[in-house]
N, C-alpha and C positions, 0 to 999 in steps of 0.2 A: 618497638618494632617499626621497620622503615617497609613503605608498601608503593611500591609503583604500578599507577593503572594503565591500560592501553586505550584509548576510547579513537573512536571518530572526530570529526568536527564539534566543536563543547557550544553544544546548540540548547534551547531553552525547553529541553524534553527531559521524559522522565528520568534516564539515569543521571540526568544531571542537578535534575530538581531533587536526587534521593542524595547525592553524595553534598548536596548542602545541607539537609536536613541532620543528616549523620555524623557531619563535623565536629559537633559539640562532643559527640559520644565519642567518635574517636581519640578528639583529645582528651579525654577522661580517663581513657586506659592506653595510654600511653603512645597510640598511633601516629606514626606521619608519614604524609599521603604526597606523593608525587604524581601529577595528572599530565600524561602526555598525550598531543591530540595531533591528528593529524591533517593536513591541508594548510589554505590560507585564511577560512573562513572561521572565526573563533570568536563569533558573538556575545557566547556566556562567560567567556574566559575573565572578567572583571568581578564579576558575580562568584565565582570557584575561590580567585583570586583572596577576594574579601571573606571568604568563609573560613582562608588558612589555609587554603592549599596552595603547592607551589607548581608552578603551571609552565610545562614545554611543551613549546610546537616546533615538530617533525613534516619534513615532506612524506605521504602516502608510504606505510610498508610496501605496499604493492613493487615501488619503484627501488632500484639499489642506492640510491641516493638515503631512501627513507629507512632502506635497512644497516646502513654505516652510521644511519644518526641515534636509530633505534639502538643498535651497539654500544654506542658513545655514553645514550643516559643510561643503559643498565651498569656498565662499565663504572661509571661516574658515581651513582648512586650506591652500588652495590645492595639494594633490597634484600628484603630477608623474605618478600613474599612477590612475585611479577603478577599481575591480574589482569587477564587479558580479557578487555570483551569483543571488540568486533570479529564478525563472521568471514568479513573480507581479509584476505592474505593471513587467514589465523593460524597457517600451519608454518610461514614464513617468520612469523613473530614470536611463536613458539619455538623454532628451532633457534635462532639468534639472539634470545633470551636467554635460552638454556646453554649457550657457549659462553653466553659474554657475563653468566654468572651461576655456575653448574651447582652452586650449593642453594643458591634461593626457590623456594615451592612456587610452582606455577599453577595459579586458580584458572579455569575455564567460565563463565559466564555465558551461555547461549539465550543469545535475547530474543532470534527468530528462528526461523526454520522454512525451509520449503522443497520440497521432491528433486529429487535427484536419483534420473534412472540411465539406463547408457552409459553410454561414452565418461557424461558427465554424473554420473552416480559411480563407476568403476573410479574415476580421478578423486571424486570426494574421500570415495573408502581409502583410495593410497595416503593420500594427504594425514587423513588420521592415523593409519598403522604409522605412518613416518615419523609423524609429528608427537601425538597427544599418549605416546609413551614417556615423554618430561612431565603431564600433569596429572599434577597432586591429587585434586580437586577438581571434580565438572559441575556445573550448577547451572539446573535447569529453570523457570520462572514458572512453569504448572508441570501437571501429568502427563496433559496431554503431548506438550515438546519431550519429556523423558522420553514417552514411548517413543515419538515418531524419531528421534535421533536413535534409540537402542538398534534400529535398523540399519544403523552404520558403526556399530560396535560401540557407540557412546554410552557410558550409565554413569551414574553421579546424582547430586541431592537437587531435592526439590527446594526451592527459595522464593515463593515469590516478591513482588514487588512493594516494597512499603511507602506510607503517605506521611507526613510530618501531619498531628491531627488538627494542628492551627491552620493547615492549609483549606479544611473542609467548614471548620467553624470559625473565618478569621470574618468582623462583623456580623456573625448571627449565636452569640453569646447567650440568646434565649432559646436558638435553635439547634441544640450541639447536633441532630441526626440529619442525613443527607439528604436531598431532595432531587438534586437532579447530579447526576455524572455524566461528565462529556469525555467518550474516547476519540482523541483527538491520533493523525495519522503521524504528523512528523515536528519538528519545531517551532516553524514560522503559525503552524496551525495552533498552537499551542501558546506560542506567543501574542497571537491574538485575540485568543479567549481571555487571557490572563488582561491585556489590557484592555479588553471590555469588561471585564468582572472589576477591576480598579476603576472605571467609571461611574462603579452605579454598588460600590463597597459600603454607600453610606443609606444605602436604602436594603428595605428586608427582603426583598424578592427583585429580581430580573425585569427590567424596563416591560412592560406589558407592549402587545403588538398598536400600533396608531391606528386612528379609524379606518383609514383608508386599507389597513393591509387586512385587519380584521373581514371589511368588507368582501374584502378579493377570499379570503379563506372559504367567506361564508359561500361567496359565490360558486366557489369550485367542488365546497362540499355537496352544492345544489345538483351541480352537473353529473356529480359522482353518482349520487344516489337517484338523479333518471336516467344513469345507462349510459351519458352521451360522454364521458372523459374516458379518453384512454390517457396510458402510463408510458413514456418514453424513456429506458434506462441506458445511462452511458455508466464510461466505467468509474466513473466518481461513487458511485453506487454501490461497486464491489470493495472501493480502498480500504472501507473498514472494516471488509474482511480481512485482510490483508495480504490483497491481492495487486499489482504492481500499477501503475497508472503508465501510459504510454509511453514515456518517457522511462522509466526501471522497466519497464517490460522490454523495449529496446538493448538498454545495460543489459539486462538479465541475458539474452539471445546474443549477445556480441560477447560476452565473456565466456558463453558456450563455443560458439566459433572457435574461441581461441584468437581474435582481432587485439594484437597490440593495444597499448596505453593511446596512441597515436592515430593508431584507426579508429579507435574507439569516440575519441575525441571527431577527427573529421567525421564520423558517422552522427555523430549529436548535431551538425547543421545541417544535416541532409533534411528533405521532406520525409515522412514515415515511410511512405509508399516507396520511394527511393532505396531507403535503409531496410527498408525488408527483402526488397532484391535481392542486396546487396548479399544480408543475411540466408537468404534463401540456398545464392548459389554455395555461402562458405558453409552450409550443414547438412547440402544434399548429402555426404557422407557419413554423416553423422545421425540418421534418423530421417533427417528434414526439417525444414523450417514449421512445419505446420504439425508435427508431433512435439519439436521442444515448446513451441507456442502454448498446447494444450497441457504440457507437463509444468508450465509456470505459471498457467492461468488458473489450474485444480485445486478444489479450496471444498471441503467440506461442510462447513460451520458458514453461516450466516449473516450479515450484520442486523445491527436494528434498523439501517436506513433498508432492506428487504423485507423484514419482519411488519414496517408499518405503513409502506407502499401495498404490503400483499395484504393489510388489511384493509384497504380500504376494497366499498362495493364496487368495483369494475370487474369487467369480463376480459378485456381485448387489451394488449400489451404487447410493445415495440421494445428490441434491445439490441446495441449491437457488441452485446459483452459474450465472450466466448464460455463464459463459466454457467456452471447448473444452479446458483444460489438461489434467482427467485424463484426458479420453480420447486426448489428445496421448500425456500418459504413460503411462496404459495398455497404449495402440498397440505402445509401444516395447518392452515386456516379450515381446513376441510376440501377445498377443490379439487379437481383432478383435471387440470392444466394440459392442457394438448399442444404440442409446440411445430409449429411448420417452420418449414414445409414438408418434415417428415411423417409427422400425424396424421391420420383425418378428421378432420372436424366432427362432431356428434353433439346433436342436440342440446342445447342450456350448457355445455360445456365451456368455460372458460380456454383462452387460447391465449400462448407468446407465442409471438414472432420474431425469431433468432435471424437478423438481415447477416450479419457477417459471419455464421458458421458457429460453430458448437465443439467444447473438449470432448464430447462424445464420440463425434466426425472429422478426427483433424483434416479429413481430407476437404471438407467443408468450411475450413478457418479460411479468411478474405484478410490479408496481411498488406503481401508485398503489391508493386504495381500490376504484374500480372495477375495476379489474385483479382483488383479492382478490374481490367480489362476482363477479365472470365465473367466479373459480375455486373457488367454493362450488358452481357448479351444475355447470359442466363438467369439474372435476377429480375428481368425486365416483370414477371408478376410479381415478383414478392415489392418492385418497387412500386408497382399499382394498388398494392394496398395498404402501402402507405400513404400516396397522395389521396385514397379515398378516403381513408383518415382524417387529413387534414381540410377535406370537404366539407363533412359534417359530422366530426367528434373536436371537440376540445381535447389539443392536446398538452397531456404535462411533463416536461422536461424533469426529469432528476440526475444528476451529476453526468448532464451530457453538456459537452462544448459548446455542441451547436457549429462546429467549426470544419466539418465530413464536407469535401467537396461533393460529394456523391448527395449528399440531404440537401443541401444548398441547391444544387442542380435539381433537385425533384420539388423544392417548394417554387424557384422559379419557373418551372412548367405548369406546377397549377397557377399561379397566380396570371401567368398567361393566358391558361384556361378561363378563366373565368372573368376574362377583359380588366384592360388599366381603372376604371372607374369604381372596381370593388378589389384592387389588388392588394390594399391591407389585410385581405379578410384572412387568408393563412396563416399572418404575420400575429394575427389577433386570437385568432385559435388556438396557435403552437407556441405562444408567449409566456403561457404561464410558467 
């Protein structure tokens, strides 16, 4: 049986960590695997390479260029099965599969998911009545993606995800059971675990923390438990929900638009604030920029970096992530979380503070540069309680940049406040 896959860039992530694992088995019952990838970036492709696969690279389906080459290797190959997994131009690779070899079965593989309502939920639903009548097979990775895709006429098998079991016991040969799992968000992330874990593969457990950082831990658990830390969340925070980071969130809002390969591109060296404009004016029709914003940022499910931020003893928390997840997590801890500036505060009640708007209030989401000008004049208290904040709470950074003109500007006011001869001292509070 000859099998050609569809993949993305052949980056050091799971399906490509599964389809070397699988190799061996393949070749045992008789399988050969053709791996086509798309772009220029093809880091793993040596690694595939060496397992016995045989490895082309195509420019982007998206592009017509990528869709005559896409042509070319099913043409060439002639498969007897096409397996398509990415999500991007999958109804484009679908159809052009199915011409350029009308007898071979097309697998579906859906790795992710996320809402599509509008404009852009009516295009999703065409794409599949167009398309995903050529395929054989749909295959989901849990339940929870079957459901949310049967929303768009998708149904097909559940599959998930397999581990080669040397990967989990490779050095702890006395310890075949797991101990710890990292979900890691994308390749490079994953690539670096991997070579910190080949650094320290000859010891039974993970480098322990140095005294010094040990210290810092203990020092913060101190502040935690008398009251004085608060919790500062950027969106590094929500990734592993899996939720877009400023950058795909950008993507995400420009392929809604409807913005060319080209604009898309000039849009990627805009400043954010710039590119939300931008975005803004191409969706007023379309909804608006601050309803697709909250329909990409909605995420029900939680990560662990939520789950053990919200356990720790603090009252008072800063975010400027537009999603509901800590206070999902929060919630769960036993609290009952009052979030301004639309709350009121009540007694012993814990409180977030949502600075950039909420998917509850898209009309509240702080994006583009007008968004930022609205919130110069009318967030002037909520940024006052931030700088009183950084007066007298320690505060702690989680997957925030640090990099918000807007925060920059408000630790340089206090520091001003409180004259040049102590103006470390926010720097020293909101460092952690």
């Amino acid at each position: 049986m000859k099998v050609v896959h569809l993949l993305m860039g052949l980056q050091p992530s799971g399906l490509e960590r599964m389809l070397v694992s699988a190799a061996p088995y393949f070749r045992a019952v008789g399988v050969r695997s053709t791996l086509v990838s798309q772009g220029a970036e093809q880091p793993f492709a040596s690694e595939l390479q060496a397992a016995g696969y045989s490895v082309v690279c195509i420019p982007p389906v998206k592009t017509s260029s990528g869709r005559r080459a896409w042509a070319s290797v099913i043409r060439h190959e002639q498969p007897d099965v096409i397996h398509i997994h990415p999500e991007q131009a999958f109804a484009a690779a679908i159809l052009v599969g199915h011409r350029a070899a009308p007898d071979a079965r097309i697998v579906r593989t859906v790795h992710s998911y996320f809402p599509a309502t509008g404009w852009w939920g009516i295009k999703r639903r065409l794409q599949l009545a167009l398309s995903e009548r050529h395929v054989s097979a749909t295959v989901f990775l849990n339940q929870e993606m079957a459901a949310h895709e049967s929303g768009y006429g998708r149904s097909g098998f559940v599959i998930g995800n397999w581990v080669d079991d040397a990967f989990l016991t490779s050095g702890r040969s006395d310890r075949p059971d797991v101990d710890v799992i990292l979900v890691l968000r994308d390749g490079k992330a994953y690539a670096a675990a991997q070579q910190a874990r080949t650094r320290v593969q000859d010891q039974s457990l993970w480098s322990a923390l140095t005294d010094e950082h040990e210290s810092e831990a203990q020092r913060i658990a101190a502040l935690s438990r008398s009251g004085r830390l608060v919790v500062f969340l950027g969106a590094g925070a929500s990734m592993g929900a899996g939720l877009p980071s400023w950058s795909d969130l950008l993507a995400g809002l420009a392929e809604r638009a409807g913005l060319s390969e080209e604009q898309r591109d000039e849009l990627r060296h805009l400043e954010h604030r710039d590119a939300g404009r931008i975005l803004d004016q191409r969706l007023t029709e379309r909804g608006g920029l601050a309803a697709a914003v909250a329909e990409l940022t909605n995420a029900s499910r939680c990560s662990l970096v939520h789950q053990l931020v919200a356990s720790l003893p603090v009252s008072e928390a800063v975010t400027t992530n537009y999603d509901t997840l800590f206070e999902t997590a929060w919630s769960a801890t036993g609290a009952d979380p009052r979030v301004l500036p639309w709350d009121a505060l009540a007694d012993a009640r814990p409180w977030l503070l949502k600075l950039h708007g909420s998917v509850t209030r898209p009309a509240s989401i702080v994006l583009s540069r007008d968004d930022y000008l609205r919130f110069e004049g009318e967030g002037v208290a909520l940024a006052g309680i931030v700088q009183a904040m950084l007066l007298t709470r320690h505060m702690l950074f989680v997957g925030y940049s640090l990099s918000d003109d807007n925060f920059h500007r408000l630790v340089h006011q206090v520091r001003t406040a409180i004259g040049s001869s102590s103006s470390s001292r926010p720097s020293s509070r909101s460092g952690a």
